[in-house]
C-alpha positions as CSV (number, residue, x, y, z in Angstrom):
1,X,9.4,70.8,-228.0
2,X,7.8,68.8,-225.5
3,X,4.2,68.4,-223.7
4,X,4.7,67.2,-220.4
5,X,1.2,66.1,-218.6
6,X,1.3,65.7,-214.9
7,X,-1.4,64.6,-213.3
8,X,-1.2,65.5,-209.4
9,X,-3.0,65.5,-206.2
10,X,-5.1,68.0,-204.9
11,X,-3.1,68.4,-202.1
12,X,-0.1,69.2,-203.9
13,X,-1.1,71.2,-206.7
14,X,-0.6,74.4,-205.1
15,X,2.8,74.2,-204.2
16,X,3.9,72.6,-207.5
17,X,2.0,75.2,-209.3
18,X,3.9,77.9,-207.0
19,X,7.2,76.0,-207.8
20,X,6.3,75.9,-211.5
21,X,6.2,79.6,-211.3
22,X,9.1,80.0,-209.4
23,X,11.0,78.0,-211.6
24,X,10.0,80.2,-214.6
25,X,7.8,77.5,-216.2
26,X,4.5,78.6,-217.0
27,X,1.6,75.7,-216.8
28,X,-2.3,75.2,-217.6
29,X,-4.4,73.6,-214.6
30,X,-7.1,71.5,-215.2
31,X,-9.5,70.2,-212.1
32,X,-9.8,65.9,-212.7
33,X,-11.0,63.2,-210.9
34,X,-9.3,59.9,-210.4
35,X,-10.8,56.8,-211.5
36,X,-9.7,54.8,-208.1
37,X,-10.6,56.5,-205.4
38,X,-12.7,58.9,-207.3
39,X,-10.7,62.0,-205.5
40,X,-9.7,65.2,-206.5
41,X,-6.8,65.6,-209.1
42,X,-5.1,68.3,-211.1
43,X,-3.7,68.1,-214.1
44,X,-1.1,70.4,-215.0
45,X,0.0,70.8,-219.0
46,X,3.4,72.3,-219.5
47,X,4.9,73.1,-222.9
48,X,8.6,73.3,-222.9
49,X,11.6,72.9,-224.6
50,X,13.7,69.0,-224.9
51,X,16.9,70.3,-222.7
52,X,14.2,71.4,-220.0
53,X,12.5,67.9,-219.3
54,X,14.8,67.4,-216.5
55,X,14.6,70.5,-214.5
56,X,10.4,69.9,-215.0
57,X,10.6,66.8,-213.5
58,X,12.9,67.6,-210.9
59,X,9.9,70.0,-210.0
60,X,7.1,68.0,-210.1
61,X,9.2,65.1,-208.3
62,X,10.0,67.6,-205.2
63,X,6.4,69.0,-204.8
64,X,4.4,65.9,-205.3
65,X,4.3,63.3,-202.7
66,X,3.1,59.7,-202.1
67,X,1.3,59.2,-198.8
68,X,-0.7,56.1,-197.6
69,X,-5.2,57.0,-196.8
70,X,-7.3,54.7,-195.5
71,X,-10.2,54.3,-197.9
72,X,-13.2,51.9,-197.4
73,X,-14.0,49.8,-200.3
74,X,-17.0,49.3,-202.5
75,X,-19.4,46.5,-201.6
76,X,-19.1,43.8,-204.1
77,X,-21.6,44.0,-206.6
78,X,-24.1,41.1,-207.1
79,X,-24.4,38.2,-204.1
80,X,-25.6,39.5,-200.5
81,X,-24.3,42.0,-199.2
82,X,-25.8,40.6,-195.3
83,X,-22.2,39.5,-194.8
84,X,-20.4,42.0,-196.3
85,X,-18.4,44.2,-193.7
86,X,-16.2,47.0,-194.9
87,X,-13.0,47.4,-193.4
88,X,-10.9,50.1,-194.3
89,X,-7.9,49.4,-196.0
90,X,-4.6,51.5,-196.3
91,X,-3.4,52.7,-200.2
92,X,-1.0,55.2,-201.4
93,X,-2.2,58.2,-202.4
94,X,-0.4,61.4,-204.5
95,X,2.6,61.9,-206.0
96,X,2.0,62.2,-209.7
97,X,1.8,60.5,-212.8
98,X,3.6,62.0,-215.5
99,X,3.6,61.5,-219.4
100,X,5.8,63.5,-221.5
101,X,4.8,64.0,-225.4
102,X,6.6,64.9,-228.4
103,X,4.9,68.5,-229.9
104,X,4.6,68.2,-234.0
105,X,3.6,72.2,-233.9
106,X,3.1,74.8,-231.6
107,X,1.5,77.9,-232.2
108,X,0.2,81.1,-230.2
109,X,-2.3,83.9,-230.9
C-alpha cells in the first residue's frame, strides 16, 4: 500500500477532486499555503494499493496544470529601498507536486 501526497493548486483542486471520484479513488483535502508565492494550495492524501500508482498519477497529471502569473516581488530586505522599483515578473504556477510513500500499516475504525 501506498500514500500518495499531491500537493495542487487552488485552481485545480476541484476538478482533480471530481476526477478522483470519478475514477473511484477516494482522497482527504487539506487547505495549504505555498511557501513562494504564499498562494492557496490543496493538498490531497490518497491511500491506495502499489498496481494503482499509475492510474493516480495519470489523474492528477491530467487535472493539474502549469500556467505562467505575473507576481511582483518582495523588496529586498536591508539597504534603501528609494531605488527599489518592482517590476512584475512572469513564474509558473500549478500543476502539482507529488510524493508517493510506502504505508508500514493501515488501519480503519
Amino acid at each position: 500500500m501506498k500514500l500518495v501526497i499531491a500537493v495542487v493548486q487552488d485552481k485545480d483542486s476541484n476538478r482533480l477532486a471530481n476526477a478522483l471520484v470519478k475514477e473511484g479513488f477516494r482522497a482527504t483535502k487539506l487547505a495549504s499555503t505555498g511557501g513562494f508565492l504564499k498562494a492557496g494550495n490543496t493538498t490531497f492524501m490518497i491511500g491506495i494499493e502499489d498496481e494503482c500508482i499509475p492510474e493516480v498519477m495519470k489523474t492528477i497529471k491530467a487535472n493539474c496544470q502549469v500556467r505562467d502569473q505575473l507576481v511582483t516581488p518582495v523588496s529586498p530586505m536591508g539597504g534603501t529601498t528609494d531605488s527599489y522599483i518592482p517590476f512584475p515578473v512572469e513564474v509558473q504556477v500549478g500543476g502539482a507536486a507529488v510524493f508517493v510513500l510506502p504505508v508500514e500499516r493501515f488501519e480503519h475504525f
